[in-house]
C-alpha positions in Angstrom: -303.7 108.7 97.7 -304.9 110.5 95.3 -304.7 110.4 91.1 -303.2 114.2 91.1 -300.5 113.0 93.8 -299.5 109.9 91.7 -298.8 111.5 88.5 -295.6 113.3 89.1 -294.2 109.8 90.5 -295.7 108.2 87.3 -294.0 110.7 84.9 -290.5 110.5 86.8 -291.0 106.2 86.6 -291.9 106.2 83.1 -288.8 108.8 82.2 -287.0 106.1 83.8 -288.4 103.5 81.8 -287.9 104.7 78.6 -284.0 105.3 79.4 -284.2 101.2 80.1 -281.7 98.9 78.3 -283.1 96.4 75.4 -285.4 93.8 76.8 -283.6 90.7 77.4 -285.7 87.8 75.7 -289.1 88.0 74.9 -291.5 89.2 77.4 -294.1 86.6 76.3 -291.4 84.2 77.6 -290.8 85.8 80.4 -287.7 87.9 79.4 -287.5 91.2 81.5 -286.1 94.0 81.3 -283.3 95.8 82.9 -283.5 99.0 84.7 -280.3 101.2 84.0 -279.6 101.7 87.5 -277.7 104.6 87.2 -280.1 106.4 85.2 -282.6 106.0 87.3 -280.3 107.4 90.4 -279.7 104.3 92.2 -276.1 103.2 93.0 -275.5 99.2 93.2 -274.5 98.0 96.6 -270.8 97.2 95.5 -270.1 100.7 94.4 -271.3 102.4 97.6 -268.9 100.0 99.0 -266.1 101.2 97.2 -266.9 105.2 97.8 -267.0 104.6 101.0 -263.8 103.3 100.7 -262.2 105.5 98.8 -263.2 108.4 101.1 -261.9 106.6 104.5 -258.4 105.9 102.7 -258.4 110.0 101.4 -258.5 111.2 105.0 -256.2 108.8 106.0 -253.7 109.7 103.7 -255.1 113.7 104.9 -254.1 112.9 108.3 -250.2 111.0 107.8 -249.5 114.5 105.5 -250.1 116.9 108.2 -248.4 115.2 110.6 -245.7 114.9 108.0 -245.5 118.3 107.7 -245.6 119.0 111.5 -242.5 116.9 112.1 -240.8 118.5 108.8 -240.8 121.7 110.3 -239.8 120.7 113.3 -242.6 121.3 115.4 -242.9 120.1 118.9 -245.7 118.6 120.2 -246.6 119.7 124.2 -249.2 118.3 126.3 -252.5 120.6 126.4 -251.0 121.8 130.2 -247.5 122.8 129.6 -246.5 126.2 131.1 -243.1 127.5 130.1 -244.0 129.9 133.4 -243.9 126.7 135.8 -243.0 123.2 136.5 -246.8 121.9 135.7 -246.5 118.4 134.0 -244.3 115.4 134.1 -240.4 115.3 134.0 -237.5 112.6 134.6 -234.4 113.6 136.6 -231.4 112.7 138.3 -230.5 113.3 141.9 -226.9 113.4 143.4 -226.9 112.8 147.0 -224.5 114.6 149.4 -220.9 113.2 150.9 -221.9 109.8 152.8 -225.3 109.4 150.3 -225.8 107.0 147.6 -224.7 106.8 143.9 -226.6 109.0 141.8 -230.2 107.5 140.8 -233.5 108.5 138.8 -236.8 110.2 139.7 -240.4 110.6 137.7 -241.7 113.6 139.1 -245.7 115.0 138.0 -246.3 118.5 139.2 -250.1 119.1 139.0 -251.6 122.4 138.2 -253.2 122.7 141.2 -249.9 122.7 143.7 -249.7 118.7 144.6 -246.6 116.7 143.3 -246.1 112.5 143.4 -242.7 111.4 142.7 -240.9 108.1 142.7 -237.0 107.0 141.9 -235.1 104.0 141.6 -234.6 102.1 144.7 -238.1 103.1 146.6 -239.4 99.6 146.5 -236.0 97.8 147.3 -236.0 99.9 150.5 -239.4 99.7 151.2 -240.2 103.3 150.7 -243.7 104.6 149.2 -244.3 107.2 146.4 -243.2 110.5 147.4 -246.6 112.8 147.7 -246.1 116.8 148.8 -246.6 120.1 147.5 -245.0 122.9 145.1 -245.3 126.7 144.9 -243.3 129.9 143.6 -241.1 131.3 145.3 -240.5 135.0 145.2 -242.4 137.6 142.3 -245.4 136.4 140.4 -242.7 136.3 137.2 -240.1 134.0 139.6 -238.8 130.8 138.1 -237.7 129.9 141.3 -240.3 127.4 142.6 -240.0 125.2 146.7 -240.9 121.5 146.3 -242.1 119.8 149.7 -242.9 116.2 149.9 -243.4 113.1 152.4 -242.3 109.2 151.9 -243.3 107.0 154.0 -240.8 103.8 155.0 -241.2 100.3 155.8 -239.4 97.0 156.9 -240.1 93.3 155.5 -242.4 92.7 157.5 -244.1 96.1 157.1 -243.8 98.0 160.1 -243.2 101.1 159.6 -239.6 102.0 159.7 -238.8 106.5 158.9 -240.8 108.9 157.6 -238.5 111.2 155.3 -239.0 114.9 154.3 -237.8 116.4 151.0 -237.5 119.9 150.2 -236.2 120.9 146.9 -235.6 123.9 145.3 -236.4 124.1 141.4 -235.0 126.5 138.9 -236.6 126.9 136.1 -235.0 127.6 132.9 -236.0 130.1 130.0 -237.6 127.3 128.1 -239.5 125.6 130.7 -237.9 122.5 129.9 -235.5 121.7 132.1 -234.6 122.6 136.1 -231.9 121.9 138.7 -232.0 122.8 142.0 -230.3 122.0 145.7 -232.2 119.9 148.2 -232.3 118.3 151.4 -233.8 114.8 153.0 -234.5 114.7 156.4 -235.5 111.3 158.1 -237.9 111.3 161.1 -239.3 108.1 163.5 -242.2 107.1 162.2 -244.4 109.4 164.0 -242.4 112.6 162.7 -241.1 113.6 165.8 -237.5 112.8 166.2 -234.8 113.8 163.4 -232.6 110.4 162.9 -230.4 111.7 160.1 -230.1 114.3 157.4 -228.3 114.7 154.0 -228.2 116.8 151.1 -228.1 116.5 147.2 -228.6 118.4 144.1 -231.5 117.5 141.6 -231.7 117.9 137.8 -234.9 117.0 135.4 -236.0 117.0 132.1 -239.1 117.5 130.9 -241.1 114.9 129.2 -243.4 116.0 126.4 -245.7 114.0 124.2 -244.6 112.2 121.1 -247.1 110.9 119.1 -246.6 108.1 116.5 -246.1 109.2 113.0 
């Protein structure tokens, strides 16, 4: 490299020298001098450390205020596909079976957004009975809240042979919020090839939405 293309390095490392602190000994003796680091723009290791710090725990602190403030103004938090419109997403109910039926018990319902539903309720593995898997659509004008819930379980005894194959059809009605439906329903059980109706009941469903709650 060339003279020319040294000097302005030179010049900026003898600015930098002359800003040095006193010489520490005698430089005969082998005393040296110290380099004012911060003068010279460097930042000791330590301190980098701590900036770094400093700015992790400021976004931190950022982050618990906003949330804060959501929950102080009572904001709620929905997952990224509710629809007030439709029964899209997740929800918990309780069904009430007909005269002859059992005692009221619990469901966990998902409605997807592309028509399919999966349910389950208390009891289905004490009777041997899969996850309920069918379909969902609207029922009536494009605006309708009234929505027709079809699905399939599939039964089994100890020994897993299969035992009925059930049909649900459920209506749901959708309230003004979106949060909540109820609807009438009936269950149908079939011989395991779906051929021949064994029995048939009724009940009444109701179901709450569940919506995201993150931790504060």
């Amino acid at each position: 490299m060339s003279e020319e293309n040294d000097m302005p390095s030179a010049k900026k490392q003898l600015a930098c020298n002359r800003r040095q602190s006193p010489p520490e000994g005698n430089h005969a003796n082998g005393g040296m001098a110290k380099k004012n680091l911060r003068i010279c723009g460097f930042k000791p290791k330590g301190e980098k450390i701590m900036f770094t710090k400093k700015i992790f725990i400021a976004l931190i602190i950022a982050m618990m205020t906003t949330m804060t403030a959501f929950a102080q103004s009572g904001a709620i938090f929905q997952s990224p596909g509710f629809n007030a419109a439709n029964p899209t997403g997740a929800w918990i109910g309780i069904v009430t079976a007909g005269p002859g039926g059992p005692p009221p018990f619990r469901v966990l319902m998902n409605f997807t957004a592309d028509g399919n539903f999966i349910g389950s309720g208390d009891g289905d593995s004490f009777s041997g009975a899969s996850p309920g898997h069918g379909v969902w659509e609207r029922v009536g004008t494009r605006n309708s809240r009234r929505f027709a819930v079809t699905f399939l379980q599939l039964f089994y005894a100890p020994d897993s042979s299969p035992r009925f194959l059930s049909k649900v059809r459920q209506t749901v009605i959708l309230n003004s919020s979106g949060n909540t439906w109820e609807g009438p329903g009936t269950v149908e059980f079939f011989t395991p090839d779906g051929t021949t109706l064994l029995f048939a009941g009724t009940a009444t469903a109701t179901a709450t939405r569940i919506r995201s709650e993150p931790l504060q």
